[in-house]
C-alpha angles and dihedrals in degrees: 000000000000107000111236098189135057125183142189099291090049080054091053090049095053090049081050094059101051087051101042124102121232117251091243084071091046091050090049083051088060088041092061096046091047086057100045089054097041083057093047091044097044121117095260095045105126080214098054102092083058098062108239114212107189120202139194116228129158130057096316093060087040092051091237105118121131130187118272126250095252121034089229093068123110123246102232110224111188124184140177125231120201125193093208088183100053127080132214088245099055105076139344121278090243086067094049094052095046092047097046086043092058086053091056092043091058094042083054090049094045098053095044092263101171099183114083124258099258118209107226113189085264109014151024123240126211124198128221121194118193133111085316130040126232144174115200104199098195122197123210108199127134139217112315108238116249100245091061085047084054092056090052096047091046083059108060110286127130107241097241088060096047099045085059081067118122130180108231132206111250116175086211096072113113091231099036092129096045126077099253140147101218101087128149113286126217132170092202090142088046101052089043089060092039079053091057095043094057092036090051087054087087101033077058093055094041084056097045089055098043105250097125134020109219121075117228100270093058093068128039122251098260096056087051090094087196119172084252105054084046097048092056086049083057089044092045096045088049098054086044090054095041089049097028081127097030093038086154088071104040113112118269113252085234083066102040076044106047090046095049080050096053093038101049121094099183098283103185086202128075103226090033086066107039091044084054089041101050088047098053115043096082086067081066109051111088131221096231147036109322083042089169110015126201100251091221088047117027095197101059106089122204094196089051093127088058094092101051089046118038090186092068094062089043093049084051090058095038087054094036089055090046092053088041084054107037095045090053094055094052095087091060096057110042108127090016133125082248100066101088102047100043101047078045088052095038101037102018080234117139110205121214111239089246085059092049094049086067091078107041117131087021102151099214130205133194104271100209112207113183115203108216119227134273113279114202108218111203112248125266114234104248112243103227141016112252 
């Protein structure tokens, strides 16, 4: 039977899938990341004998990617590698990034790469250049010690999480170029799998009612389409739009990403769950250093660079406010002349008008959507000195 009546999640799939990618790009995400590690892994790798175990994370791995503004920006890929097989103690970090550079350097030669191999604080990027433009920002860390696991689990971490747990290079260390133990510690591949865990809350539910066949494990994470993984898409394409000409102050995805997490309960429907999102990630923003932890180590702080820049946290609740604002006027102006204009404004997202005749005759009203307030958390005791 022919649906007469569209609403505003219907509304908020329609802006999704303007911005979504299609899979092929998500497949030539993984593509990228299999080739990376069979170099790494070949007979003549100097990093073989290490055992190189290469990893997606981001928003490719998430399945929360949306298109960019203009068609002439690059995708960003990021992936961890981890030397399963090196210790912190066996050689400075500086020696682990150049080797693992000159490794890069040689993958980038060897596939045509004309764009030179670029040195980040932690990691190096490598830029492809096809139909379709990407930037691979690769890690080198090894293991995390026991002893630094420990920490994280002591503070309130399951052990599954903590044990995901690496120490990076980073040439801002103050000791990058000495043999020391006391590198820079991250939990990327821990967060990643505590990601998973809160996005397959509501394909579980789907399953359980019937909606879909396969269970969670028989598709990766970036073909699950939950509420959650399209409700940070919408998030992500409103702050681009709101910073497309300050994008240095726009809030980081890992932010917008960590909060939605933390904020979603497993809402089967789109609007159910954004309206839920955007009212309760203000209860998880601290008032003090970490302002924004990483849930698999609660010492790493994503707003970190919120101390040293004020106009970074004011840019987040100028953003948050916005979304808080914008999302609540939606409802009144379903089937008006305003709605064109506004989810264009809003979304940069241009509906087709067969698109905008779904929702003739829709009698809107105001949605109110109240944000509650800011909750400090105490602070949890970090596990080690750095």
């Amino acid at each position: 039977m022919e649906r007469t009546s569209y609403n505003t999640g219907d509304l908020l799939d329609l802006v999704v899938a303007h911005i979504d990618i299609p899979k092929s790009l998500y497949e030539k995400a993984a593509a990228r990341h299999r080739s990376l590690g069979e170099w790494l892994c070949r007979e003549s790798s100097a990093v073989r004998h290490l055992n190189p175990d290469v990893r997606p994370q981001g928003s490719f791995r998430f399945g929360t990617v949306t298109r960019p503004l203009h068609e002439d920006n690059e995708y960003d890929l990021d992936n961890v590698c981890v030397l399963t097989l090196l210790q912190k103690s066996d050689q400075t970090q500086q020696q682990l990034k150049y080797l693992y550079g000159e490794e890069l350097r040689a993958y980038a030669r060897e596939h045509g790469m004309k764009a030179p191999l670029e040195e980040c604080n932690r990691c190096w990027r490598l830029r492809y250049a096809d139909e379709v433009s990407f930037h691979l920002d690769s890690l080198p860390c090894v293991p995390e010690e026991a002893a630094v696991i420990a920490g994280i689990v002591a503070a309130g971490v399951s052990d599954e999480l903590a044990r995901r747990a690496v120490a990076i290079t980073d040439r801002r260390h103050p000791m990058y170029a000495e043999i020391t133990r006391a590198w820079y510690s991250s939990n990327p591949r821990g967060f990643a799998a505590w990601f998973e865990l809160r996005a397959s809350l509501g394909r579980l539910r789907a399953v359980a009612k019937g909606g879909i066949r396969a269970a969670v494990e028989d598709v990766p994470p970036y073909e699950w389409k939950t509420p959650l993984q399209r409700v940070i898409q919408l998030m992500k394409r409103h702050r681009d739009v709101m910073f497309r000409d300050s994008p240095d102050l726009a809030p980081i995805s890992m932010i917008i990403t960590n909060l939605a997490a933390r904020s979603y309960e497993g809402e089967p429907d789109i609007l159910e769950a954004m309206t839920n999102i955007v009212e309760r990630m203000p209860t998880f923003i601290r008032a003090d250093r970490p302002f924004i932890p990483n849930p698999a180590d609660l010492a790493e702080d994503y707003a970190d660079k919120w101390a040293s820049d004020p106009r970074l946290r004011k840019s987040f609740w100028d953003w948050y406010y916005a979304l808080k604002s914008d999302l609540a006027r939606l409802p009144a102006i379903l089937g008006t002349t305003r709605l064109d204009p506004e989810i264009q404004t809003v979304f940069a997202v241009n509906l087709t008008q067969s698109e905008l005749d779904l929702f003739k005759g829709h009698v809107g009203t105001p949605h109110i959507i109240t944000a509650t307030p800011a909750v400090a958390i105490p602070s949890a005791a970090k596990p080690w000195g750095t």
